[in-house]
C-alpha positions as CSV (number, residue, x, y, z in Angstrom):
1,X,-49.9,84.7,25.0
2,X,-48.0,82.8,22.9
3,X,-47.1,79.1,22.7
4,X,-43.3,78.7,21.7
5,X,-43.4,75.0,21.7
6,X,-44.0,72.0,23.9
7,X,-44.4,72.3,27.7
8,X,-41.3,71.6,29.5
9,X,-41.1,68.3,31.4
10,X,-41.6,68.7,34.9
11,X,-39.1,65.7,36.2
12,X,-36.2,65.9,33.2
13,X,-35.0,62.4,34.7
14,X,-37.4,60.5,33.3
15,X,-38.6,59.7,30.1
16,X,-41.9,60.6,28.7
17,X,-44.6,57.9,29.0
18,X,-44.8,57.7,25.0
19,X,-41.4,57.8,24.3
20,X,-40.0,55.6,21.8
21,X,-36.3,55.2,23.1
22,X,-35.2,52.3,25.0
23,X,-32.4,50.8,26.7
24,X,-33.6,47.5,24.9
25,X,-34.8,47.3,21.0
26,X,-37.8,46.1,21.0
27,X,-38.2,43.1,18.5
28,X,-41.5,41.6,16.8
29,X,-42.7,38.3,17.6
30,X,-43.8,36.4,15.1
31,X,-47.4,36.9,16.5
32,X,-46.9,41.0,16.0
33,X,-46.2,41.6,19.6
34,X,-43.4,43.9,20.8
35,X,-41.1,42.2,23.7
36,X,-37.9,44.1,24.9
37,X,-35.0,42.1,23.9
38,X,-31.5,42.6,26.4
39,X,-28.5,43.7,24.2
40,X,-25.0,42.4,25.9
41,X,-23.0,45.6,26.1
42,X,-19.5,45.0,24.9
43,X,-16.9,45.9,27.7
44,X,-14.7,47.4,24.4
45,X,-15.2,49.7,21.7
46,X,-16.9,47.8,18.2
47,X,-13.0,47.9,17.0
48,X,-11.7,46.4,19.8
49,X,-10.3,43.0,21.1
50,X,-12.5,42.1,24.2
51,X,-9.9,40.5,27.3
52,X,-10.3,36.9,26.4
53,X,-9.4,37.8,23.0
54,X,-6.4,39.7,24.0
55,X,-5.7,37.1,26.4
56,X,-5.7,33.9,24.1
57,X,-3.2,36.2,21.7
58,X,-1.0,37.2,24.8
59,X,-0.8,33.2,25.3
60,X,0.1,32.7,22.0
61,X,2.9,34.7,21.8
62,X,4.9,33.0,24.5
63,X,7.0,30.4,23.5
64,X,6.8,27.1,25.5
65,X,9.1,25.1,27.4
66,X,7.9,21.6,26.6
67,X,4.8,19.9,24.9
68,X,2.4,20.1,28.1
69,X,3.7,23.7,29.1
70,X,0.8,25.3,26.8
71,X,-2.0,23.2,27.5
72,X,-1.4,23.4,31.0
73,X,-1.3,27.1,30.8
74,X,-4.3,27.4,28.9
75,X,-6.0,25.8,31.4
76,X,-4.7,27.5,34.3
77,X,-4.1,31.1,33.3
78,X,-7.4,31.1,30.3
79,X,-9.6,28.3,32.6
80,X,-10.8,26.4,29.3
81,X,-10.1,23.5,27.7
82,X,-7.3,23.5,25.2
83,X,-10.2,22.1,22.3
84,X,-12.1,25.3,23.2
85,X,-9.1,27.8,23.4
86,X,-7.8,26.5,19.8
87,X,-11.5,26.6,18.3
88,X,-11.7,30.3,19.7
89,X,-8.1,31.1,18.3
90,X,-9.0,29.7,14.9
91,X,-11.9,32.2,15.0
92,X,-9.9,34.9,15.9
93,X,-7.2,34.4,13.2
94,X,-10.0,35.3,10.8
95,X,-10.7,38.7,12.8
96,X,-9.2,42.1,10.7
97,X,-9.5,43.2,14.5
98,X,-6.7,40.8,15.5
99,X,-5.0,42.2,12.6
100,X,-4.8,45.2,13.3
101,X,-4.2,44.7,17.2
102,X,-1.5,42.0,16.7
103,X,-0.3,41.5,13.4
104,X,2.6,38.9,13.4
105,X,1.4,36.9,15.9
106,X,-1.7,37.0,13.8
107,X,0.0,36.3,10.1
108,X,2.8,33.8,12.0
109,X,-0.8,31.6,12.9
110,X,-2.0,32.2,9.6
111,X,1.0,31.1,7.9
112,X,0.9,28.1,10.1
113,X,-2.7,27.0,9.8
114,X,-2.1,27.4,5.9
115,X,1.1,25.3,5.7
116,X,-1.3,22.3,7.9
117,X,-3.8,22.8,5.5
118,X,-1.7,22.3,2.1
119,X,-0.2,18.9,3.9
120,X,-3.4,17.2,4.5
């Protein structure tokens, strides 16, 4: 007889007992102990805009009717604050992502954030 390598798992569903593959990294506590931490899968690809972040640069492409239109839209169709939906636009003005996914609404807020910046 011959052994041509390691027995073949009786249940190929599962995992071996020893196995060192996880759905979950495992991460060292300080005291040297190994706890599975969850990792938030994102719903797009590493390169891509999630929905809010398409959403917030959908919003900011529409042009508005009068000064409360916007806020009032932010609030209705985004269900945030207009404080949160500008601090997460800021952010998002900084993303090569957003770039690439939208680039004149992108450079238009750049422009525009600049030109505030050099007045004050």
């Amino acid at each position: 007889m011959t052994a041509s390598g390691p027995a073949p798992d009786p249940d190929p569903g599962s995992a071996p007992a020893d196995s060192e593959q996880s759905d979950s990294p495992a991460v060292d506590s300080p005291a040297g102990e190994s706890s599975a931490v969850p990792v938030p899968v994102p719903v797009a690809g590493a390169d891509e805009l999630s929905v809010r972040e398409r959403a917030l640069l959908a919003l900011e492409r529409r042009s508005w009717a009068g000064p409360g239109a916007k806020e009032r839209a932010i609030r209705e169709e985004l269900g945030m604050s207009p404080v949160r939906y500008f601090q997460l636009l800021n952010a998002l003005i900084e993303d090569e992502r957003a770039l690439r996914v939208d680039p004149v609404t992108v450079n238009r807020l750049r422009r525009v954030r600049d030109a505030r910046r050099g007045r004050r």
